[in-house]
Structure formats: structure tokens, C-alpha cells
MINUTOR-830485 format. One record per atom (N, C-alpha, C): residue in one letter; x, y, z. Coordinates in steps of 0.02 Angstrom, whole numbers, plus 50000, padded with zeros to 5 digits. Example, Ala and Ser with C-alpha at 12.3 -4.5 7.8 and 13.67 -1.06 7.14 Angstrom:
2
A506604971650390/A506154977550390/A506604983550390/S506424988850354/S506844994750357/S506455000250394/
REM end
This chain:
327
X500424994050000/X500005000050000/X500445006250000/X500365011149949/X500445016949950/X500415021050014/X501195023750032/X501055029050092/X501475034550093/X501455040750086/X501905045950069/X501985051150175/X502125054650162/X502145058450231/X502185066650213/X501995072750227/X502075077650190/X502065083050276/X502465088450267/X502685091850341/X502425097350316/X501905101050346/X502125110050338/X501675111450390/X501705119350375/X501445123550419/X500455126050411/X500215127350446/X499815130450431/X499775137150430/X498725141250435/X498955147550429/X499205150850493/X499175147150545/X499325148450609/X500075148650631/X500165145450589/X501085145750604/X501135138250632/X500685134050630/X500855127850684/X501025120850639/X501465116150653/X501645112350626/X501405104350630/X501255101550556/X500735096550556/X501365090950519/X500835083750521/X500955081250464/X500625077450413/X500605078550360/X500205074250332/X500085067350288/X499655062350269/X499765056550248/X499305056250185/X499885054350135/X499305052250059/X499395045450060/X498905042150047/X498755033650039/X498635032349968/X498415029449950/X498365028049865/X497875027849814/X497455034949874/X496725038549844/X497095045349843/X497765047749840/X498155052449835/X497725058349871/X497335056549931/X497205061349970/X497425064350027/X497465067250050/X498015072050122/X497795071150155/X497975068250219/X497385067950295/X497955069250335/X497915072950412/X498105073450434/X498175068650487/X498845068150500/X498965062750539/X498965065450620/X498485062550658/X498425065650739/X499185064450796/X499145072950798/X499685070350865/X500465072750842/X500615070150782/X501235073050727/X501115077050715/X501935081750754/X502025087750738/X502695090250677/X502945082450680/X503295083450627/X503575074150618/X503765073350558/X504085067150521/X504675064350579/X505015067750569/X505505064650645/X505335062050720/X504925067250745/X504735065150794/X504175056750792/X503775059250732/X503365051550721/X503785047950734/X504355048850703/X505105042050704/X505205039650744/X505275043750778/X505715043450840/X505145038750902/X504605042150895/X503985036550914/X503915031050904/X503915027950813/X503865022450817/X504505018050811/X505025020350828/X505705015250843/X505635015450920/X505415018750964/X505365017751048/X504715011551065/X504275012951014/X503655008150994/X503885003250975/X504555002650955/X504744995050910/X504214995850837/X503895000250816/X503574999050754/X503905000550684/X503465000650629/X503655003050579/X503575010050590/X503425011950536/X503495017150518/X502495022550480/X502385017050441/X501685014150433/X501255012350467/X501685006950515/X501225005650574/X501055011250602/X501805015050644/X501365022150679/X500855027050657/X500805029150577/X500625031850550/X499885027850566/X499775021250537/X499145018650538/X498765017550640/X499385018250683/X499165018050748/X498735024450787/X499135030050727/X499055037150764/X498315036850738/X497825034750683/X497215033550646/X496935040250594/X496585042550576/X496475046250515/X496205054250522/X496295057950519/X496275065050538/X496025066150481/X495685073850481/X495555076950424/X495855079550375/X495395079050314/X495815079650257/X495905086350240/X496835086550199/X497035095350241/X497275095450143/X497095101550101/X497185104350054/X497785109350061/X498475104050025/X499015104350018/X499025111849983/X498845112049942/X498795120649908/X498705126049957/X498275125350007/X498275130850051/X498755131050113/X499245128550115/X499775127750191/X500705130050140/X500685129450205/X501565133250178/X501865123150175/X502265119350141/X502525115850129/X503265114050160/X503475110550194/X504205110650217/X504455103750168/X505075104350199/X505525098150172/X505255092350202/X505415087350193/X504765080750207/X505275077050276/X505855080050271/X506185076650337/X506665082950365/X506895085450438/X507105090450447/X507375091650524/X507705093750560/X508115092450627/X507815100350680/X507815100050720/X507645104650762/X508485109850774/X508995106350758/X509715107750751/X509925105950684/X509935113450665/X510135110950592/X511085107450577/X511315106850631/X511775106450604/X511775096850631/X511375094650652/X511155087250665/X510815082650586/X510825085550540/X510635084650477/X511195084850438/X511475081650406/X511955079550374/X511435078450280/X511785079450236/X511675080050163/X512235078750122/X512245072350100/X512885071550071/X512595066850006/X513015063249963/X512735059749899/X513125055649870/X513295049949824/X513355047849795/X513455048849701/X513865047049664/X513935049749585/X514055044149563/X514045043149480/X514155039849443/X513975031649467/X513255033249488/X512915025049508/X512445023749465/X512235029849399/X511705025949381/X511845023049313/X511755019249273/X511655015949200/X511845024649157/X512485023449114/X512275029949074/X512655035649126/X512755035249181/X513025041949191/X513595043749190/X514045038949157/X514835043249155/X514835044149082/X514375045949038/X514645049948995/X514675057248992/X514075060848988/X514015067249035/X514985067749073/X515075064149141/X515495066949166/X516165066149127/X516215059349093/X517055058049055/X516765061748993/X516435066048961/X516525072248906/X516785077048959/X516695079648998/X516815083249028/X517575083949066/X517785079249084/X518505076849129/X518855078049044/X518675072949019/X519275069448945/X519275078848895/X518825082948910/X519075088848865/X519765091948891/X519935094148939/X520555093048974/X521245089648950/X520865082848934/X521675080348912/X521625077048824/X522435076648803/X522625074148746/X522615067748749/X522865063148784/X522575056348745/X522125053248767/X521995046848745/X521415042848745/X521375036748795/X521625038348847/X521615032148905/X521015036448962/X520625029148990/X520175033849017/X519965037249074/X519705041049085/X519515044949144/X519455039549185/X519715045249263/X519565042349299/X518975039949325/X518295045449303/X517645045449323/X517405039049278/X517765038249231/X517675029449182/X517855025349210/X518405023349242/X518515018349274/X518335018449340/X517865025149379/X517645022449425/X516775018849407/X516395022049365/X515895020149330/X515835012249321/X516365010549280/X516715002549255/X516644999249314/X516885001249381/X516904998449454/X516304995949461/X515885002149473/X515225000849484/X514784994849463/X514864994049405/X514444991049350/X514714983749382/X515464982249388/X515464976549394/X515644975349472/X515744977249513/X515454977149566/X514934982949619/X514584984149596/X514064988749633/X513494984849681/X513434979949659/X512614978049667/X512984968949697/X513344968749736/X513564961649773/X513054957749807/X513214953849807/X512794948749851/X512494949649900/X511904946949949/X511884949649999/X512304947050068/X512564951150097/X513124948250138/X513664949650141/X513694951050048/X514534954650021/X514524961150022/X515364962250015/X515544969050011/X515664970949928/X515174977649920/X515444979749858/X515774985549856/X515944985749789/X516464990249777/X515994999749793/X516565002549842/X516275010249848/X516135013549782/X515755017649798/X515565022249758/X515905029649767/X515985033249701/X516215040949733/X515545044249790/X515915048549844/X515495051549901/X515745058549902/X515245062049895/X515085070649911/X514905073349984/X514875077250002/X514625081250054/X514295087050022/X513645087950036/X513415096549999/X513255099850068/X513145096950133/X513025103350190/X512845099450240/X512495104150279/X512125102950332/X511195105650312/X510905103550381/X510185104950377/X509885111650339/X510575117750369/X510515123850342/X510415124950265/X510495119050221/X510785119150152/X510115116550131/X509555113050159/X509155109950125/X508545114950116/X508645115550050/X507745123550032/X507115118550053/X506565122550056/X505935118950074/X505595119949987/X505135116849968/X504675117149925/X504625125449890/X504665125049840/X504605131049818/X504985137149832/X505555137649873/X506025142749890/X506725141749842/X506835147349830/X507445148549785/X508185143349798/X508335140249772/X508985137349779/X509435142849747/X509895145149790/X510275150249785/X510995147549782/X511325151649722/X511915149749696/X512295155349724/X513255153349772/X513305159149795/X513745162549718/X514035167449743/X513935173449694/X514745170349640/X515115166249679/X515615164649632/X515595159149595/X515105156549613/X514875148949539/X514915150749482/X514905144749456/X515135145549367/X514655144449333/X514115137049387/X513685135249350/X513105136049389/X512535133949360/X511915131749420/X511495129549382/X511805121849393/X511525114949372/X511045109849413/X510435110049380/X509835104149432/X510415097749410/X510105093649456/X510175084049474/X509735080049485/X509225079749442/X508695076149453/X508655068949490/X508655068249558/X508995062149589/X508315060849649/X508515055349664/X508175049149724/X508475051849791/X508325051649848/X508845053549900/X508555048649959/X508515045349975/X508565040050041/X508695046150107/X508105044250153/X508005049250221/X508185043150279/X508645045550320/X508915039150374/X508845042850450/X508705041350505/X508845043350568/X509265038850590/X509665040750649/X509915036350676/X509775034350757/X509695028650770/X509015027350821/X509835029150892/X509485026950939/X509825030151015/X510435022251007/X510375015550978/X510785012450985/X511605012650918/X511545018550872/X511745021750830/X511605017350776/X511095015150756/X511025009450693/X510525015950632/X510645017550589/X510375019050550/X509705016450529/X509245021250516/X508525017450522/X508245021350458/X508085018550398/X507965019950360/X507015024350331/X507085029250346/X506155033850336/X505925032550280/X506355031150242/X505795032350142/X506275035150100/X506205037750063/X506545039249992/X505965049349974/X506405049949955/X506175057849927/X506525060249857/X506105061949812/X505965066649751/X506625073849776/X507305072949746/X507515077849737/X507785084349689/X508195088149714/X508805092749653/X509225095549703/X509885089849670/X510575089649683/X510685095849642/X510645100849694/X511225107749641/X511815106949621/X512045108449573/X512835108249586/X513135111949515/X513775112649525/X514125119349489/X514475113049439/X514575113249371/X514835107949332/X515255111049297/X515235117749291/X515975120849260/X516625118549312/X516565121549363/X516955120149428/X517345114349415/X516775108349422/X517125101249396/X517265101949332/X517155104649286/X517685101849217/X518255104649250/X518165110849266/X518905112149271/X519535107849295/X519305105149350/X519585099249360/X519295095349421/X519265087649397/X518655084049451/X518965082949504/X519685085149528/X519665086149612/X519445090049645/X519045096649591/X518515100649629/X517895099449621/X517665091749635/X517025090649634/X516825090249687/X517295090749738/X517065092349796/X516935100349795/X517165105449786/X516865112449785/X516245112749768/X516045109749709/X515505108149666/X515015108849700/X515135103349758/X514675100449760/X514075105149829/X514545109749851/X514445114049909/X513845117049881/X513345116849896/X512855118649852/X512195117649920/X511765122349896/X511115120349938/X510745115849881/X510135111349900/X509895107449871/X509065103149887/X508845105349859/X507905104249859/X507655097149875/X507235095749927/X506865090549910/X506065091749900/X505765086649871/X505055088849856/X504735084949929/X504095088649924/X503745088549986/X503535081450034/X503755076949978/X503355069550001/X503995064350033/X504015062650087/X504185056350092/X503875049150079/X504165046050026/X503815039450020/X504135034250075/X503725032550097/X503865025250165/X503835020550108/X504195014950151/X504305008750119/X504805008750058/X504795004550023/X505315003049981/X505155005649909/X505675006949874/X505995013449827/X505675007449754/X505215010349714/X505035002549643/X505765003949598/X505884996049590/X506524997149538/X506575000749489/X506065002249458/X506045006249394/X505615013249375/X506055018449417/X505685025149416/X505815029349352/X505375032949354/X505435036249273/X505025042749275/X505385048749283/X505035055649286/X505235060049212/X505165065849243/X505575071149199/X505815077849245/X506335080149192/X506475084549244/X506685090049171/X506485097749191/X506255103149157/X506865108449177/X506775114549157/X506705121349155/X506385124249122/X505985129549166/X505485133349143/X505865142949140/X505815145249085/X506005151749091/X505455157049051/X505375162049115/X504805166849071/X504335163549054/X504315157649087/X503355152749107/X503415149949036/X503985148449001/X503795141948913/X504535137048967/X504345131748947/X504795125748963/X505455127748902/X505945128948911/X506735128748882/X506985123548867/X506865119048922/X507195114248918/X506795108148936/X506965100948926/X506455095848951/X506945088948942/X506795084348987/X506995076448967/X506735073849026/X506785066749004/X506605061249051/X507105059249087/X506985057549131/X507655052349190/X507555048549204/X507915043949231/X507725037049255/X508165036049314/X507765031649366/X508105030849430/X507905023849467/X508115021249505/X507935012749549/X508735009949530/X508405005949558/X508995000449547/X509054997449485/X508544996149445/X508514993549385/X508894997149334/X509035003949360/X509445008549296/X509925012049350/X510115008249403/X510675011249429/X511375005349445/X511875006749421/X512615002349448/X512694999049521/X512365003949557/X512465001749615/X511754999649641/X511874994949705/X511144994849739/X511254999349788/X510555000049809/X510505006449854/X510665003149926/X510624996949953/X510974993849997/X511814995449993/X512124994249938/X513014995349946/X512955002449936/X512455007149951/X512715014749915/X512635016950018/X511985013050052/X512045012150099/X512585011350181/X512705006550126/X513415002250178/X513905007850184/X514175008250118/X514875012450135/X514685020350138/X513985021950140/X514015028050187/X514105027250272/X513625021050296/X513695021150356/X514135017150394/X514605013350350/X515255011750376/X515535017250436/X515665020950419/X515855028850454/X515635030750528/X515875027750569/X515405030350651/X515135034750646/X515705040650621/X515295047750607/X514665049450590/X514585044950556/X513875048250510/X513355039950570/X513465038950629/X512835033550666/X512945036350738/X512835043350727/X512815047450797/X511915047150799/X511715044950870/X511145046250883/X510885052650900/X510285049950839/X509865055450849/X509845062550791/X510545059650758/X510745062450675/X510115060750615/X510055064150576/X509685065450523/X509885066750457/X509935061150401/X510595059050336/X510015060450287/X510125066550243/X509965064850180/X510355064150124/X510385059250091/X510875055550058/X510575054149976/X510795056149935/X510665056949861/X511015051149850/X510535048149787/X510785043549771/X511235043549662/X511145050149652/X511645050749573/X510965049949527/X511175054949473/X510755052849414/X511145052649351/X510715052349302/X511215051349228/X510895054549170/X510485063349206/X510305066849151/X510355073449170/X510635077149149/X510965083949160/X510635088249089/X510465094449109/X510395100349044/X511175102949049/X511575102649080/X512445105549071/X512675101549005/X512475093549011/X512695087748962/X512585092648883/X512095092248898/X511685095448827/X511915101848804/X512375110048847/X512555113248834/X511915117948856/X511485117448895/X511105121048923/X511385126648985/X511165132548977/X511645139649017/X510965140349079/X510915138949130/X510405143249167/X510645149349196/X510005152149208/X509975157149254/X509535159849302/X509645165549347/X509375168649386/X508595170849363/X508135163849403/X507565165849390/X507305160849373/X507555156449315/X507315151049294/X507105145349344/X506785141749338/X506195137649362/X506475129349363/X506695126349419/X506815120849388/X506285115449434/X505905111349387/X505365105449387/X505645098949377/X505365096649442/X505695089649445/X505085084849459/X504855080049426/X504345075149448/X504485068549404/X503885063649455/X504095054549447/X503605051349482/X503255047449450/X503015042949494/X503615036849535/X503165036749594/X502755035449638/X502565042549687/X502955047249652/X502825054149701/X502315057349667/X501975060949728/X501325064149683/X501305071349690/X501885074849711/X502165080849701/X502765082949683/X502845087349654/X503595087249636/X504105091249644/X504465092349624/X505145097849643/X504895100549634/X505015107949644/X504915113549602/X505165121649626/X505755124649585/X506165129149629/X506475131949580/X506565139649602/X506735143149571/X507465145349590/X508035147549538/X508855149949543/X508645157149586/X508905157249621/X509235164149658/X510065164049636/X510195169549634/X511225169849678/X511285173849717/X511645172649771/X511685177749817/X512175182449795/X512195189249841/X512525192149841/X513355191149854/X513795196349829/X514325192549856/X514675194849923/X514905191649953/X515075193250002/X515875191050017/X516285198250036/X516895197850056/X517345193550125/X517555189550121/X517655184950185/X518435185850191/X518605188650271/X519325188750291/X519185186750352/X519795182750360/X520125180250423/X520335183150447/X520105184450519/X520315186350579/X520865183250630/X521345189650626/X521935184750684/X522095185250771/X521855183350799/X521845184050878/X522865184850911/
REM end
């Protein structure tokens, strides 16, 4: 059964949450004041996640259009939220990045982002039990970095680029015995600067410093192998740009179990009471294509099994002068 989770505010300022089932209607779930805390309920409950949702029982039905919308998972301490990701896991995505690395150089032996790709493919997706081969790992921020529904993803003022990532992102808490506990999967856009990285991909970590959107829904339960959206830019209200994406396991190198593992290998990241949103890579870019955005433009992200979708507009900030201070 279909179960999504959706957080915002009302006109009161007060904070709800809500549940679509698979009459894609909104009811408010009694008692939840927010997605985490439910969590945090039903792992002290020993329950699911569903279960609590189906324990707490059926509230009235609340018209998503009229409430302010938050991010579908979110920390009372933003800096207890961790946002980091995964690259070159899905079917198809190291070409995009080895055009990009291989303009750089004269001969024909291959990128490194190729032979980590190559990795993937042939060991990504191991047995269960086994260890597979890592995947490349990003950091884009903390809680502070994640926009809510409809608020500007802001590029700061020295980027080169400002590139959507039409991507999957896996939502994890980590319970009081530090085991990672997996919430659902969320509809995102991985920002990120792709001039930066051509320049050269040991600054794909700079890149990657970026704030970055999720859409409003957490889906509970398990991610269908074979997702298939589209993802846009809209400028001056006509679509510019358009394609399809594809995401699951069925069109990704890695499984989302080994993309799993060797994130939470890391003690670091199984501090209780931490909050991981974790991207899982895609393999369709408007940068690929030679597409320029800008300030203002509109970027639309949607897919089933989600029944809302990205949707966010480029800001850049201002710039701002930064010196170090010496005591």
C-alpha cells in the first residue's frame, strides 16, 4: 500500500503532518508535529513506520495548496542533519561526466570518472552479505543547506554554474543504539556547479557545496526498481528545456543497499539522533546538453510514485567579502 508523509505549516504558524494513501488524498495525521518526531515514536514503539502512522488513525483531510510546505524530513538543530550523495551509480552516467574530465586532456586512456563508473557496473550491486565496491561520496552541507518546496535554491555569487540533478535521496535517522534506520526515499535537486568540475574533478568536491531541494513527500517503504520522471526548466513561464530520467535500481550500477553500507560504515555519520539525507546520482543533466541557466529560471522535477514534485526557482546571492581574523 501506497504511503507518502508531507510536513508544513499552517495558517497559524503551527506544525502538522500529513499522509497520502493511494486515493492520493492528504489527511492529517493526529498528534504529529513533525516526520521525525513520528520516528522517533515508532522506533521507541518497536514499530514501523506505517504502522505508527496507521496507529496514530485518520485525521482530516488538509488541502496541500493552502499551507506553507516544508522539506519532508528536517532536525530541530540544523547542524544534526547531514546531506551528502553519491555519483556515477546510475546506468549511462559517466558519459556526461568523462566528456567533461577527457576535454582537458590529449590522449585517449580513460578517465578516471570511467574507470570508477566501470567499478560500479561490475561490482556495485554484490551479494547479499558481500562487500561491494565504493562508490564516489560528496558532502553538499548541513540541515542549513536543505530549501523547502518552492524557495529559491541560491547559487553563491562565485559559481560558474547552476546545474539541477534530478535524483532519488534516501532519508535515514539514527536510532539512540546508533544503527541507522531507514524513513523512505524523497523526490530531489542535487544543485551543483559543473563548470567548477570540468575544470578539474578534484574540485568536485567544491561543486558540490551547494544548497539542494527536496520535494514535499516522503515515500515510506521501499523505493520501485524502475522510476521514470522528467525533469525541466521553465524560463519566462515556456519550458526551455525538458527530458526524462530514470532512477531505481534497475537503471542504477549500484544497489541502494552498497550505496548504503559504505556511507554508514563511518561512526561519524551513526551518531544518535542524526538526520542523513543522502542522494543517490542521476544520469541526466541540461549542462550535458550545453544548456546555460539562470537567475530566475524555474527548475521542475517530477516521477512517479511521488505525487508532488520539485519545484524551485535559481536565486544567487550576493557577494560577500570573507577575511580572516587573527587573535
Amino acid at each position: 500500500m501506497r504511503l507518502s508523509l508531507v510536513q508544513y505549516r499552517d495558517a497559524g504558524g503551527g506544525r502538522s503532518v500529513a499522509a497520502i494513501r493511494e486515493d492520493g488524498v492528504a489527511r492529517i495525521v493526529p498528534g504529529a508535529g513533525s516526520v521525525r518526531a513520528l520516528a522517533l515514536a515508532a522506533i521507541a514503539a518497536g514499530q514501523g513506520l506505517a504502522d505508527a502512522v496507521a496507529a496514530a488513525g485518520t485525521g482530516d483531510v488538509v488541502d496541500l495548496a493552502t499551507v506553507t510546505l516544508l522539506p519532508p524530513i528536517d532536525h530541530d538543530d540544523p547542524a544534526h542533519l547531514a546531506m551528502t550523495g553519491t555519483g556515477l551509480t546510475h546506468l549511462g552516467s559517466a558519459e556526461g561526466r568523462d566528456a567533461m574530465h577527457r576535454a582537458a586532456k590529449v590522449d585517449a586512456a580513460p578517465t578516471d570518472s570511467m574507470k570508477m563508473f566501470l567499478m560500479g557496473v561490475e561490482g556495485g550491486k554484490p551479494a547479499a552479505g558481500a562487500e561491494g565496491v565504493q562508490p564516489e561520496w560528496f558532502y553538499k552541507g548541513d540541515g542549513t543547506q536543505l530549501v523547502a518546496p518552492g524557495a529559491p535554491l541560491t547559487s553563491p555569487a562565485f559559481a560558474q554554474d547552476m546545474g539541477e540533478e534530478p535524483e532519488i535521496a534516501g532519508v535515514y535517522l539514527i536510532d539512540e543504539a546508533g544503527v541507522p534506520v531507514r524513513l523512505g526515499f524523497a523526490l530531489g535537486n542535487e544543485f551543483s556547479d559543473h563548470v567548477t568540475e570540468r575544470g578539474n574533478y578534484l574540485w568536485l568536491a567544491h561543486s558540490k557545496l551547494r544548497p539542494a531541494a527536496l520535494g514535499p513527500e516522503l515515500l515510506v517503504g521501499e523505493l520501485p526498481a524502475d522510476v521514470r520522471g522528467t525533469s525541466r526548466i521553465v524560463r519566462d513561464g515556456a519550458t526551455m528545456w525538458e527530458k526524462p530520467f530514470l532512477s531505481g535500481e534497475a537503471n542504477m550500477s549500484h544497489s541502494i543497499a552498497n550505496l548504503e553500507a559504505h556511507h554508514f560504515k563511518y561512526a561519524l555519520f551513526r551518531r544518535p539522533g542524526d538526520v542523513h539525507v543522502h542522494f543517490f546520482g542521476t544520469a541526466t543533466l541540461s549542462f550535458s546538453e550545453g544548456v546555460q541557466t539562470q537567475a530566475g529560471d524555474v527548475f521542475e522535477i517530477e516521477a512517479a510514485p511521488f505525487v508532488l514534485p520539485v519545484r524551485n526557482p535559481i536565486a544567487v546571492a550576493d557577494a560577500v567579502p570573507v577575511a580572516v581574523k587573527v587573535l
